[in-house]
SELO-332365 format. One record per residue: residue number from 1; residue in three letters; x, y, z of N, C-alpha, C in turn. Coordinates in pm, whole numbers. Layout:
# SELO-332365
+-----+------+--------+--------+--------+--------+--------+--------+--------+--------+--------+
!  nr ! rest !    nxx !    nyy !    nzz !   caxx !   cayy !   cazz !    cxx !    cyy !    czz !
+-----+------+--------+--------+--------+--------+--------+--------+--------+--------+--------+
! NUM !  ALA !      X !      Y !      Z !      X !      Y !      Z !      X !      Y !      Z !
...
+-----+------+--------+--------+--------+--------+--------+--------+--------+--------+--------+
END
This chain:
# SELO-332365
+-----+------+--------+--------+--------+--------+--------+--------+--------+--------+--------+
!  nr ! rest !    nxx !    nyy !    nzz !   caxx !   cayy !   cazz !    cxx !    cyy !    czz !
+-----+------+--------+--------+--------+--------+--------+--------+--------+--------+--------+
!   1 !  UNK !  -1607 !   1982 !   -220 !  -1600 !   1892 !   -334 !  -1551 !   1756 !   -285 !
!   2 !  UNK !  -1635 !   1683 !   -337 !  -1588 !   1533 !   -254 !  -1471 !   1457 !   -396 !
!   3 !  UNK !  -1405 !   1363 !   -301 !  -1328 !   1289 !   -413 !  -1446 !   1161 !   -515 !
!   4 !  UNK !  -1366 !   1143 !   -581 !  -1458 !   1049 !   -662 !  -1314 !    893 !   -731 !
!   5 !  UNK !  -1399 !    839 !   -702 !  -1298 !    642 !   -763 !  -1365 !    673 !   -912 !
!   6 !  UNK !  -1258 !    647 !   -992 !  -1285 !    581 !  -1201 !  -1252 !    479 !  -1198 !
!   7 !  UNK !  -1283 !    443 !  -1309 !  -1140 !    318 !  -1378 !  -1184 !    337 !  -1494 !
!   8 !  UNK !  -1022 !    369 !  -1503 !   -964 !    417 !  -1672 !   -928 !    230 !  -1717 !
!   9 !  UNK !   -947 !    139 !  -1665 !   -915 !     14 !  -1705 !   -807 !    -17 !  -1604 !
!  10 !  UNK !   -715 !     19 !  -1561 !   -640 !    -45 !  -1466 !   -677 !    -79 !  -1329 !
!  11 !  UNK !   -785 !    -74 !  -1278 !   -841 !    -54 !  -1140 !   -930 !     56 !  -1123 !
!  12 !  UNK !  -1002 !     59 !   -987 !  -1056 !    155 !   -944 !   -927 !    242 !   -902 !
!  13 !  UNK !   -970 !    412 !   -927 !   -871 !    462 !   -872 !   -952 !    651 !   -854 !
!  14 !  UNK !   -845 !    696 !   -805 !   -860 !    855 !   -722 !   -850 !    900 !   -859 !
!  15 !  UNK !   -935 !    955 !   -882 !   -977 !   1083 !   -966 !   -869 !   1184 !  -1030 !
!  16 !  UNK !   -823 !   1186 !  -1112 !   -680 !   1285 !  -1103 !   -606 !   1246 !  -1064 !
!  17 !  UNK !   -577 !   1138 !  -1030 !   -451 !   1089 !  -1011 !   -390 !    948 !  -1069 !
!  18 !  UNK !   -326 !    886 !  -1040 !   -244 !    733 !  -1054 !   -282 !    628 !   -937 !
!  19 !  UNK !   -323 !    695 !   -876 !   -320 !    593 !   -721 !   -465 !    527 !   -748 !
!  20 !  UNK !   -393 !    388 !   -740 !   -547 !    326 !   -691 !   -633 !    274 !   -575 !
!  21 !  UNK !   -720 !    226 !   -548 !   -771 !    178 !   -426 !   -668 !    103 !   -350 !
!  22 !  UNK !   -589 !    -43 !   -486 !   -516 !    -58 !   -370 !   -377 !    -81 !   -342 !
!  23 !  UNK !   -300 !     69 !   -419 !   -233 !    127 !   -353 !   -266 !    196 !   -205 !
!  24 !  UNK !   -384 !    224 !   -178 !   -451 !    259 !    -19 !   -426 !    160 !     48 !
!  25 !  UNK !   -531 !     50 !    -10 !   -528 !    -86 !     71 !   -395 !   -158 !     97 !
!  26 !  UNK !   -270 !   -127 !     29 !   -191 !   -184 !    105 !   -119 !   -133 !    186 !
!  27 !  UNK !   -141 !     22 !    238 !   -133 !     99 !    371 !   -197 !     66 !    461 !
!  28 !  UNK !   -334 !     38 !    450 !   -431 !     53 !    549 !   -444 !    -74 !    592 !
!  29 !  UNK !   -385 !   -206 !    489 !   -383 !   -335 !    580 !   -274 !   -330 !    660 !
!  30 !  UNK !   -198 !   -242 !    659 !    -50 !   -231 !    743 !    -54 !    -99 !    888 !
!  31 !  UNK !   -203 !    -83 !    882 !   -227 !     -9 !    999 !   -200 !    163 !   1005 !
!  32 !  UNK !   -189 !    200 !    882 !   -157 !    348 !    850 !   -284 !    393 !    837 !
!  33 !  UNK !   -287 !    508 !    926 !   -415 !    616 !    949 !   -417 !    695 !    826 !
!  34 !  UNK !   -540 !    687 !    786 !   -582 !    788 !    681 !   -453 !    891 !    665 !
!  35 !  UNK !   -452 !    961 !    746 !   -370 !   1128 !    719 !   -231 !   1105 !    660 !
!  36 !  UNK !   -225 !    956 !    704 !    -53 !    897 !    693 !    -43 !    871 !    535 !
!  37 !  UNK !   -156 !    846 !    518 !   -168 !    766 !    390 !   -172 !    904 !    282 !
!  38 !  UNK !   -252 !    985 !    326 !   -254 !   1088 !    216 !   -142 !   1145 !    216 !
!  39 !  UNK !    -88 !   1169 !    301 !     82 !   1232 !    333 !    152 !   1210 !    253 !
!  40 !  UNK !    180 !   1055 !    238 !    241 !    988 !    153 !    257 !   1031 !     23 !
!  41 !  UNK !    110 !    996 !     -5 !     64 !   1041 !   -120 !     33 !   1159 !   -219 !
!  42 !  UNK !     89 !   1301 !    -74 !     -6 !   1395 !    -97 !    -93 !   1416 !   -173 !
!  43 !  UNK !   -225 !   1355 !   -130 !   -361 !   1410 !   -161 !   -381 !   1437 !    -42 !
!  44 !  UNK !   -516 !   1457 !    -60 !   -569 !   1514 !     99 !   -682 !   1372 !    172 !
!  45 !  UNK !   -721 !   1407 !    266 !   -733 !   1294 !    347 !   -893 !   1220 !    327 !
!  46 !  UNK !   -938 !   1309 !    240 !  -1071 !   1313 !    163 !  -1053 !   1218 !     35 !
!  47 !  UNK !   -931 !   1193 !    -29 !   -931 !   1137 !   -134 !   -880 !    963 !   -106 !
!  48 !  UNK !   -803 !   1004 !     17 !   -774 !    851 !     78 !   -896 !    810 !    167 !
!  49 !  UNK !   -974 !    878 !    200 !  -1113 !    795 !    291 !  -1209 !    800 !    141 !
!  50 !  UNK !  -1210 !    835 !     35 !  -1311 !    804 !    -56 !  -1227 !    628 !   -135 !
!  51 !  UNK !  -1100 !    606 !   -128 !  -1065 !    485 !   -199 !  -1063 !    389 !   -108 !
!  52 !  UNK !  -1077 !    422 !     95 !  -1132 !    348 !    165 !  -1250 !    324 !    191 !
!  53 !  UNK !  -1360 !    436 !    121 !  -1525 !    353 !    135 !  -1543 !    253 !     12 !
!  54 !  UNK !  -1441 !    329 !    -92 !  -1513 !    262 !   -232 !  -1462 !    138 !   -197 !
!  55 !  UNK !  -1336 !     63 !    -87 !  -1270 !    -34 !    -53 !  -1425 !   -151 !     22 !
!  56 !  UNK !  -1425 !    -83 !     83 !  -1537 !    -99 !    204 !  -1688 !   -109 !    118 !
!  57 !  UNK !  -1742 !    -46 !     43 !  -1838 !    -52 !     -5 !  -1856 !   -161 !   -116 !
!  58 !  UNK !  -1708 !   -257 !   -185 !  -1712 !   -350 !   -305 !  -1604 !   -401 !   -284 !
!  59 !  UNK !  -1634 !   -469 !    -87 !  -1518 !   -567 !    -42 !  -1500 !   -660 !   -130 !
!  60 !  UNK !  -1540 !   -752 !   -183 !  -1547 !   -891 !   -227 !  -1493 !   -859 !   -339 !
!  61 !  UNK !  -1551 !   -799 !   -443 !  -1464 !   -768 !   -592 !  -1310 !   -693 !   -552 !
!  62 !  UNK !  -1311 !   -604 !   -439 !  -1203 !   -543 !   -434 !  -1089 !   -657 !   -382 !
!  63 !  UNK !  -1127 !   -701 !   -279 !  -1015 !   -818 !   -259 !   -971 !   -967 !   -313 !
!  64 !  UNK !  -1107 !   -958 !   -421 !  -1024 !  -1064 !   -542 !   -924 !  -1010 !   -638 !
!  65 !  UNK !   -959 !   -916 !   -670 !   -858 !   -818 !   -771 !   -714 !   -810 !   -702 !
!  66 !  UNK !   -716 !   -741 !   -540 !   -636 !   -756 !   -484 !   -525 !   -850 !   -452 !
!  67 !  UNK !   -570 !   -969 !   -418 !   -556 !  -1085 !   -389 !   -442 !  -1108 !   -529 !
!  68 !  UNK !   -550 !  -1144 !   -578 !   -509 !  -1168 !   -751 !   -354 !  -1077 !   -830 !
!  69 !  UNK !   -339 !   -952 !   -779 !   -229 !   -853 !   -812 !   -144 !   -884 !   -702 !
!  70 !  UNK !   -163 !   -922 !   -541 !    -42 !   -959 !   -444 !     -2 !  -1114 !   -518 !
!  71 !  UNK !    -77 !  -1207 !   -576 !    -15 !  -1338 !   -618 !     94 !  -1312 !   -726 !
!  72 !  UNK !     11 !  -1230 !   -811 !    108 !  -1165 !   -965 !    220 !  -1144 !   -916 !
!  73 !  UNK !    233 !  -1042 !   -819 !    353 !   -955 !   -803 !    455 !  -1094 !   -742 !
!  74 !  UNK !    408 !  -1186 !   -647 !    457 !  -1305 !   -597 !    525 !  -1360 !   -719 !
!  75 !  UNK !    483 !  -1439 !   -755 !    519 !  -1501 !   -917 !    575 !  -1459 !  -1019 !
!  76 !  UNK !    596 !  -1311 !  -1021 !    661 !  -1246 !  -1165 !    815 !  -1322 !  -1158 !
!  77 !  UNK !    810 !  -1357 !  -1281 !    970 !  -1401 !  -1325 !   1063 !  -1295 !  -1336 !
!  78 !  UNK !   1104 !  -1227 !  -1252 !   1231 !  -1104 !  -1277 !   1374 !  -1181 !  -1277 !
!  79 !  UNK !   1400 !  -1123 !  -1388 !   1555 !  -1162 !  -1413 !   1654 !  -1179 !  -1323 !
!  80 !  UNK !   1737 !  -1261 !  -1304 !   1854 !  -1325 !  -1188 !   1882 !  -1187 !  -1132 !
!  81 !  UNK !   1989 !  -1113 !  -1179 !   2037 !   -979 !  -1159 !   1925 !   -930 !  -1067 !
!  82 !  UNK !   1824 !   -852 !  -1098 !   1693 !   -817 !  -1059 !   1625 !   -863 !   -948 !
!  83 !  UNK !   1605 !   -988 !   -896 !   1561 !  -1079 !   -832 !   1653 !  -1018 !   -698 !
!  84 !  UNK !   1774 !  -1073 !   -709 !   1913 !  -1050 !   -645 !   1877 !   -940 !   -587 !
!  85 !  UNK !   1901 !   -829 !   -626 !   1853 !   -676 !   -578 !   1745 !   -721 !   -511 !
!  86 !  UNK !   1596 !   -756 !   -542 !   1523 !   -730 !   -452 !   1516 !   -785 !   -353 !
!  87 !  UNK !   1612 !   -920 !   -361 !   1651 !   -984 !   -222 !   1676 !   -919 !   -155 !
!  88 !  UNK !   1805 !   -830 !   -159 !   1917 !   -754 !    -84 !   1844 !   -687 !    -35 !
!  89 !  UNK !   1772 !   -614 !    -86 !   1674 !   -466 !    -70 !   1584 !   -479 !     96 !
!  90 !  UNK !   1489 !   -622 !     52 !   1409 !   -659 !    106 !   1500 !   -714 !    265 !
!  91 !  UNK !   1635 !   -762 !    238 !   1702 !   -811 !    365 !   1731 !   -680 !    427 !
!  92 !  UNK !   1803 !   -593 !    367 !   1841 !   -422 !    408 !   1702 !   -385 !    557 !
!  93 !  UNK !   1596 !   -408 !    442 !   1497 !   -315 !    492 !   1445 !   -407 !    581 !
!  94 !  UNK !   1439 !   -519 !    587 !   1441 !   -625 !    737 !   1525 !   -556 !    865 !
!  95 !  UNK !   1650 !   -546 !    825 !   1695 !   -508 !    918 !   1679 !   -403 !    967 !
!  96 !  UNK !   1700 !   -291 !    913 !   1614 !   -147 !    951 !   1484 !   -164 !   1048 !
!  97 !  UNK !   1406 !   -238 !   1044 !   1321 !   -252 !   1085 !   1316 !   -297 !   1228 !
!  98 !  UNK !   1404 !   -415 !   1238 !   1442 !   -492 !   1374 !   1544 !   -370 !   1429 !
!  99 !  UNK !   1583 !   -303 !   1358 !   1669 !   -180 !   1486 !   1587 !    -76 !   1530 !
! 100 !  UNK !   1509 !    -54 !   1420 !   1381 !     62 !   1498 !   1302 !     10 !   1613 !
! 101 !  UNK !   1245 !   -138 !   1573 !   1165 !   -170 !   1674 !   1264 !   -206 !   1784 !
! 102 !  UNK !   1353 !   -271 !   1778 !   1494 !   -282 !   1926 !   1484 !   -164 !   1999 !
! 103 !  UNK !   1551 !    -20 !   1912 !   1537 !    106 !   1966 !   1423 !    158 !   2007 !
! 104 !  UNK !   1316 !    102 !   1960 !   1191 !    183 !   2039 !   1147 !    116 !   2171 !
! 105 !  UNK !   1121 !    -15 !   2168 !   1104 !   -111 !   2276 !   1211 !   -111 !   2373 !
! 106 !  UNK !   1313 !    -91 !   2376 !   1488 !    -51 !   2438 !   1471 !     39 !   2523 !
! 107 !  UNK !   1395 !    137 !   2454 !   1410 !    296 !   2506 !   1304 !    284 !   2633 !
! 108 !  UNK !   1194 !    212 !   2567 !   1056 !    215 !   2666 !   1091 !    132 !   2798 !
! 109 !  UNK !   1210 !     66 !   2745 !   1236 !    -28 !   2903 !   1307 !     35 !   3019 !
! 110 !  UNK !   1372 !    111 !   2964 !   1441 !    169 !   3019 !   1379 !    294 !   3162 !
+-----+------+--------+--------+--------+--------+--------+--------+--------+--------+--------+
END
Protein backbone atom coordinates (compact mmCIF):
# COMPACT_ATOMS: atom_id res chain seq x y z
CA UNK A 1 0.00 0.00 0.00
CA UNK A 2 1.61 3.14 -1.04
CA UNK A 3 1.30 6.47 0.99
CA UNK A 4 -0.80 9.11 -0.51
CA UNK A 5 -0.43 13.56 0.02
CA UNK A 6 -4.39 15.40 0.68
CA UNK A 7 -5.11 18.69 1.60
CA UNK A 8 -7.71 19.01 4.03
CA UNK A 9 -6.96 22.97 3.40
CA UNK A 10 -3.93 23.47 5.44
CA UNK A 11 -1.29 22.16 2.98
CA UNK A 12 -0.43 19.16 1.22
CA UNK A 13 -0.04 16.52 3.72
CA UNK A 14 0.49 12.46 4.69
CA UNK A 15 -2.62 10.77 4.63
CA UNK A 16 -3.69 9.96 8.23
CA UNK A 17 -1.83 12.05 9.69
CA UNK A 18 -0.92 15.96 10.71
CA UNK A 19 2.37 16.13 9.05
CA UNK A 20 2.74 18.01 6.09
CA UNK A 21 5.06 18.11 3.12
CA UNK A 22 6.74 20.73 4.77
CA UNK A 23 7.14 19.61 7.95
CA UNK A 24 9.46 16.92 5.71
CA UNK A 25 10.94 19.70 3.86
CA UNK A 26 12.28 21.29 6.70
CA UNK A 27 14.27 18.03 7.61
CA UNK A 28 15.36 17.26 4.38
CA UNK A 29 16.67 20.90 3.68
CA UNK A 30 18.74 20.22 6.86
CA UNK A 31 20.22 17.02 5.39
CA UNK A 32 18.15 14.29 7.31
CA UNK A 33 17.86 10.92 5.47
CA UNK A 34 14.54 9.70 4.82
CA UNK A 35 14.60 6.91 7.72
CA UNK A 36 15.64 9.87 10.10
CA UNK A 37 12.81 11.69 9.14
CA UNK A 38 10.22 9.00 9.54
CA UNK A 39 11.77 8.09 12.92
CA UNK A 40 11.01 11.24 14.03
CA UNK A 41 7.90 11.13 12.96
CA UNK A 42 7.13 7.60 13.27
CA UNK A 43 5.66 6.83 10.06
CA UNK A 44 7.38 4.65 7.96
CA UNK A 45 9.85 5.61 5.38
CA UNK A 46 7.28 5.18 2.54
CA UNK A 47 5.21 7.98 3.85
CA UNK A 48 8.25 10.40 4.17
CA UNK A 49 9.59 9.53 0.47
CA UNK A 50 5.84 9.99 -0.81
CA UNK A 51 5.80 13.93 0.85
CA UNK A 52 9.40 14.01 -0.77
CA UNK A 53 8.19 13.15 -4.42
CA UNK A 54 4.97 15.08 -3.97
CA UNK A 55 7.92 17.87 -2.81
CA UNK A 56 9.86 17.13 -5.93
CA UNK A 57 7.08 16.60 -8.30
CA UNK A 58 5.24 20.51 -7.47
CA UNK A 59 8.67 22.24 -6.67
CA UNK A 60 7.62 25.70 -7.57
CA UNK A 61 4.08 25.80 -5.83
CA UNK A 62 5.65 23.86 -2.99
CA UNK A 63 8.39 26.35 -2.28
CA UNK A 64 6.27 29.41 -2.60
CA UNK A 65 3.92 28.17 0.04
CA UNK A 66 7.01 27.27 1.84
CA UNK A 67 8.86 30.25 1.51
CA UNK A 68 5.74 32.16 2.32
CA UNK A 69 5.09 30.05 5.96
CA UNK A 70 9.25 30.41 6.82
CA UNK A 71 8.55 34.50 6.29
CA UNK A 72 5.16 34.17 8.51
CA UNK A 73 6.78 32.31 11.15
CA UNK A 74 9.78 35.22 10.80
CA UNK A 75 7.37 38.10 11.36
CA UNK A 76 4.76 36.76 13.83
CA UNK A 77 4.33 39.37 16.57
CA UNK A 78 4.71 37.07 19.80
CA UNK A 79 4.32 38.74 22.92
CA UNK A 80 7.51 40.30 24.91
CA UNK A 81 7.41 37.41 27.58
CA UNK A 82 7.17 34.83 24.63
CA UNK A 83 9.62 36.32 22.26
CA UNK A 84 12.14 36.32 25.36
CA UNK A 85 11.76 32.51 25.74
CA UNK A 86 12.30 31.89 22.26
CA UNK A 87 15.36 33.89 22.37
CA UNK A 88 16.76 31.97 25.31
CA UNK A 89 15.65 28.70 23.81
CA UNK A 90 17.14 29.37 20.48
CA UNK A 91 20.62 30.72 22.39
CA UNK A 92 20.45 27.30 24.73
CA UNK A 93 20.19 25.27 21.65
CA UNK A 94 23.09 27.32 19.83
CA UNK A 95 25.13 26.30 22.27
CA UNK A 96 24.40 22.66 22.47
CA UNK A 97 25.23 22.59 19.18
CA UNK A 98 28.80 24.26 19.18
CA UNK A 99 29.66 21.56 22.02
CA UNK A 100 28.53 18.62 19.96
CA UNK A 101 30.23 19.78 16.98
CA UNK A 102 33.64 20.85 19.35
CA UNK A 103 33.22 17.23 20.79
CA UNK A 104 32.91 15.51 17.62
CA UNK A 105 35.63 17.36 15.58
CA UNK A 106 37.92 17.23 19.11
CA UNK A 107 37.57 13.62 19.24
CA UNK A 108 38.45 13.11 15.41
CA UNK A 109 41.67 15.10 16.03
CA UNK A 110 42.78 13.41 18.33
Amino acid sequence: MSAKIINRGRGPEIEGTRITVYDVLDYARQGWHRDRIAALFRLSSRDIQAALDYSNQHHDDVMTSYQRICARQKEYPYAPDVAAKIAASRQQAQTRLAAIKSSRFGAQEE
